[in-house]
NUGU-602229 format. One record per residue: z, x, y of N, C-alpha, C in turn; residue in three letters; chain. Coordinates in steps of 0.1 Angstrom, whole numbers, plus 5000, padded with zeros to 4 digits. Layout:
{{Z; X; Y}; {Z; X; Y}; {Z; X; Y}; ALA; A},
...
END
This chain:
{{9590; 0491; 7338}; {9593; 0496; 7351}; {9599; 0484; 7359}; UNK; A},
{{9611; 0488; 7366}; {9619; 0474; 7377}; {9614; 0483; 7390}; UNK; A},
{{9609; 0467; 7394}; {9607; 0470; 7407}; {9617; 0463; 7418}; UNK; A},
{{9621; 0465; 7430}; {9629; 0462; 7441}; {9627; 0453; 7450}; UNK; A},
{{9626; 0441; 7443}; {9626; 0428; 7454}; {9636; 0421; 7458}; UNK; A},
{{9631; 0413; 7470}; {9637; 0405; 7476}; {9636; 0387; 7477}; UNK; A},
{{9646; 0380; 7471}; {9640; 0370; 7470}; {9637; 0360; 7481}; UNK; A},
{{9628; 0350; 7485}; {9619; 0346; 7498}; {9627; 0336; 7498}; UNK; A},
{{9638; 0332; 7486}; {9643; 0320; 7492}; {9658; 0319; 7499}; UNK; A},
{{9668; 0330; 7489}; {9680; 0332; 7493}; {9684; 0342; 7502}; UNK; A},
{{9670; 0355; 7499}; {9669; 0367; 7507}; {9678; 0378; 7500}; UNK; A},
{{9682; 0380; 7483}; {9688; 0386; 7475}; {9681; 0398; 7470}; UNK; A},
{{9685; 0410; 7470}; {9677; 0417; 7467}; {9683; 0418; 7450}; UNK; A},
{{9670; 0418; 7440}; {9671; 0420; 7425}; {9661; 0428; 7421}; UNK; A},
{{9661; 0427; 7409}; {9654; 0443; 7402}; {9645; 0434; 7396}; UNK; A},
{{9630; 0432; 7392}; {9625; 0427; 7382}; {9613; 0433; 7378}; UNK; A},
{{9608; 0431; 7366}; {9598; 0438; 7357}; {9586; 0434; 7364}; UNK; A},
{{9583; 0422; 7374}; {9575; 0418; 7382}; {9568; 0423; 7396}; UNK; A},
{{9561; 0431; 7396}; {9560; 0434; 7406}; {9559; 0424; 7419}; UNK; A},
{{9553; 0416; 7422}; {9544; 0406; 7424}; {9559; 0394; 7425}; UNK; A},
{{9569; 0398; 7417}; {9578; 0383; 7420}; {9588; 0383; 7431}; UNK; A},
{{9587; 0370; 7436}; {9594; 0366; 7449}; {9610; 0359; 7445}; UNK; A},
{{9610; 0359; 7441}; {9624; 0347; 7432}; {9631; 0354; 7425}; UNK; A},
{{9643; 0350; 7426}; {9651; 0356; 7421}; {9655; 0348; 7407}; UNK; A},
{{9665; 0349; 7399}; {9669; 0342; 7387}; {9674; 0330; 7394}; UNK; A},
{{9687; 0328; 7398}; {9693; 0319; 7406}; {9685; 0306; 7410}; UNK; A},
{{9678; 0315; 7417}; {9669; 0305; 7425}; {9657; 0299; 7418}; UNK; A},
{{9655; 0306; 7408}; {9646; 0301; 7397}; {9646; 0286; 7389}; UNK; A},
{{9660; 0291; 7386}; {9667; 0282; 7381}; {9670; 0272; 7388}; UNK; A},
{{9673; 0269; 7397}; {9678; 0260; 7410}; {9665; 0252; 7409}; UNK; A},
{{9656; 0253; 7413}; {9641; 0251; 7415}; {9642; 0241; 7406}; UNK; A},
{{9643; 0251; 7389}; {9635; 0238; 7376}; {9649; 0225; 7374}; UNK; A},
{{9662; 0232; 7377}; {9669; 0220; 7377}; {9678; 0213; 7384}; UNK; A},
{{9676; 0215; 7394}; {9684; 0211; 7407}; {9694; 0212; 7409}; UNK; A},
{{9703; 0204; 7410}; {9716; 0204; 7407}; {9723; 0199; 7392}; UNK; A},
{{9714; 0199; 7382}; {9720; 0195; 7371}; {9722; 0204; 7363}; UNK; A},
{{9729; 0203; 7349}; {9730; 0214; 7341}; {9716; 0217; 7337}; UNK; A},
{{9717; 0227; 7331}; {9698; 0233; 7326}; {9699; 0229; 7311}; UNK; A},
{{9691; 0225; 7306}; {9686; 0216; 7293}; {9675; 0229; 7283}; UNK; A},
{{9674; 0232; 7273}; {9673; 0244; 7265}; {9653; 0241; 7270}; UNK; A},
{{9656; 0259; 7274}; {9646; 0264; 7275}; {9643; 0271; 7291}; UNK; A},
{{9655; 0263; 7295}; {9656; 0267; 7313}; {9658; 0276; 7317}; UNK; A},
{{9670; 0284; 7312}; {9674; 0300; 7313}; {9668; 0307; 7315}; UNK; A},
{{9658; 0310; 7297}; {9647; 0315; 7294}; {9633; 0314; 7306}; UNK; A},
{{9634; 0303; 7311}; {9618; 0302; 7317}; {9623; 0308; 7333}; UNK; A},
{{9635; 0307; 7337}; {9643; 0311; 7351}; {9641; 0328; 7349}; UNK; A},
{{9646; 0331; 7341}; {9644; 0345; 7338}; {9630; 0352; 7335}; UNK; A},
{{9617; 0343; 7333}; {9607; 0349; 7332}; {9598; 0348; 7344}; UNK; A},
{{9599; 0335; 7350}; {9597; 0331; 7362}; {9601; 0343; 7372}; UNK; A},
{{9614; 0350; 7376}; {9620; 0360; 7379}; {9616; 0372; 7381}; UNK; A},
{{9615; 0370; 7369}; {9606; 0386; 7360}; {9619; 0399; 7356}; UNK; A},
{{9635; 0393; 7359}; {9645; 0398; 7358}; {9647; 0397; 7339}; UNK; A},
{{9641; 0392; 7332}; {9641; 0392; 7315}; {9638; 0408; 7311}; UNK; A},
{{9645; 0414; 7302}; {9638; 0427; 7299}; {9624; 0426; 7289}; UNK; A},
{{9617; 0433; 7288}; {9606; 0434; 7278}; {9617; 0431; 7259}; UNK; A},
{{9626; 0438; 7263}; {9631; 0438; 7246}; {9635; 0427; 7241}; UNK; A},
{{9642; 0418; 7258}; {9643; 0403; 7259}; {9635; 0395; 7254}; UNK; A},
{{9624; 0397; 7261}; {9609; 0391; 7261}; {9603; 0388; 7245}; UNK; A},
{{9602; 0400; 7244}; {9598; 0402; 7226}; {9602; 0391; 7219}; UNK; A},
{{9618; 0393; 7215}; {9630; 0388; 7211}; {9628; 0371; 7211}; UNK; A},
{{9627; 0371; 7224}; {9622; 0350; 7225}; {9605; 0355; 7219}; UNK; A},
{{9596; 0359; 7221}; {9583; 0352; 7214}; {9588; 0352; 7198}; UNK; A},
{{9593; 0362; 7195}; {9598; 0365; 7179}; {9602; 0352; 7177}; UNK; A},
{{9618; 0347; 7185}; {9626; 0335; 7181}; {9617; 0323; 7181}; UNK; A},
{{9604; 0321; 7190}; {9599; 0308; 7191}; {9586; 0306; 7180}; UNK; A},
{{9581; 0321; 7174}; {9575; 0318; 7167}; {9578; 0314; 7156}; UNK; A},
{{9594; 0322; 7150}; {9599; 0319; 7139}; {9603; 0304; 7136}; UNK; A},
{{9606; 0297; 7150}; {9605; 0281; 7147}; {9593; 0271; 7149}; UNK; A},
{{9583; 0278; 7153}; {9571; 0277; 7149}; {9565; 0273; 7136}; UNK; A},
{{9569; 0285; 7128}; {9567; 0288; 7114}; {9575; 0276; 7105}; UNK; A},
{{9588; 0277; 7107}; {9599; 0270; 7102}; {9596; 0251; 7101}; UNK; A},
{{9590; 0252; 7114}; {9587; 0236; 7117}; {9575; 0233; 7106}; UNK; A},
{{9566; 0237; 7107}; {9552; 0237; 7103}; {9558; 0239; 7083}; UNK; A},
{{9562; 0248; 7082}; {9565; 0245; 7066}; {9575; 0234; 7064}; UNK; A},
{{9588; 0232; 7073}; {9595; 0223; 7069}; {9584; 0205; 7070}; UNK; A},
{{9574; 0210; 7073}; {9562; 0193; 7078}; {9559; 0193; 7064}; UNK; A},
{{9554; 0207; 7057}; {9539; 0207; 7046}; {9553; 0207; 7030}; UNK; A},
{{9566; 0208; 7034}; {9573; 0205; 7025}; {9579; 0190; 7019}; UNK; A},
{{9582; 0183; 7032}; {9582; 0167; 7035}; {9568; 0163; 7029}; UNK; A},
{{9559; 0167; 7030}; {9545; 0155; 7027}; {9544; 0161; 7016}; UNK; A},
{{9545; 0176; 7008}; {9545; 0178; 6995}; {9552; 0171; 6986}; UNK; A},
{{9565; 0170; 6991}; {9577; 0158; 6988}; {9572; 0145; 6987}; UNK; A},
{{9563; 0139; 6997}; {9559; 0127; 6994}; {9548; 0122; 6986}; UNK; A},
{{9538; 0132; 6986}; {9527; 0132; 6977}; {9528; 0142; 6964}; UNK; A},
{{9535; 0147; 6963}; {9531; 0157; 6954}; {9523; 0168; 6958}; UNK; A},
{{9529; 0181; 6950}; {9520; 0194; 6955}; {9508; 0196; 6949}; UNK; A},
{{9501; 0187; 6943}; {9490; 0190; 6937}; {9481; 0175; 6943}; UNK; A},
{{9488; 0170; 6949}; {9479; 0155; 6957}; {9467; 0159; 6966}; UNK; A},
{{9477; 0168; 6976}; {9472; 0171; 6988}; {9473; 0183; 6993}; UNK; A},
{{9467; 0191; 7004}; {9471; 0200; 7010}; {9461; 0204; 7020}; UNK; A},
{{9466; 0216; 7026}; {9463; 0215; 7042}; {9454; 0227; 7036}; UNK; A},
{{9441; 0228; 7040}; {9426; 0239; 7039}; {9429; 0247; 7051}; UNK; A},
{{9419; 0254; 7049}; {9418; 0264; 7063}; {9413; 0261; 7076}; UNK; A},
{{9409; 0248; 7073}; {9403; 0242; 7087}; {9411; 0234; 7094}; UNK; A},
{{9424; 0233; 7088}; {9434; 0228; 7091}; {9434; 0210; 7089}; UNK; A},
{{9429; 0207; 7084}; {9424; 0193; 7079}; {9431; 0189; 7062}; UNK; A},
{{9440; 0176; 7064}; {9440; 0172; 7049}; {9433; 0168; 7042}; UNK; A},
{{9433; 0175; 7029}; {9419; 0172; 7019}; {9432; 0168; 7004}; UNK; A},
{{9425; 0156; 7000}; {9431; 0154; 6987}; {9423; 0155; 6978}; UNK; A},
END
């Protein structure tokens, strides 16, 4: 559901999934990076800050951030497999190295 706000700082009226939000994108953005260009992750957090991101949006980024979540954390246990060998060491369920 978009609700009909108005933003408290520019005084813009925008549509956002927020009921409760005062800010607009713009100004969202303005806020985290002043006058400089926005550095990755800015967009995204302007737009949820906002509450102007869609839900399918929304999804979409937890999906993308977990997938490099994932990606990081195996590309680590591939490097130290690499280094020790896969039968040296490895990560248990308690999340602790045990050799």
């Amino acid at each position: 559901m978009l609700y009909d706000r108005t933003c408290q700082t520019c005084e813009k009226d925008f549509r956002s999934q927020r009921k409760e939000s005062n800010i607009c994108y713009g100004c969202a953005l303005t806020r985290l990076i002043g006058n400089g260009g926005p550095e990755e992750g800015d967009i995204n957090t302007a737009l949820l800050t906002s509450g102007e991101m869609s839900d399918e949006d929304a999804h979409q980024l937890q999906r993308d951030l977990e997938s490099v979540d994932h990606s990081a954390e195996e590309a680590f246990e591939r490097q130290f497999e690499d280094y020790y060998g896969p039968d040296d060491c490895y990560l248990d369920d308690d999340e602790e190295w045990t050799r």
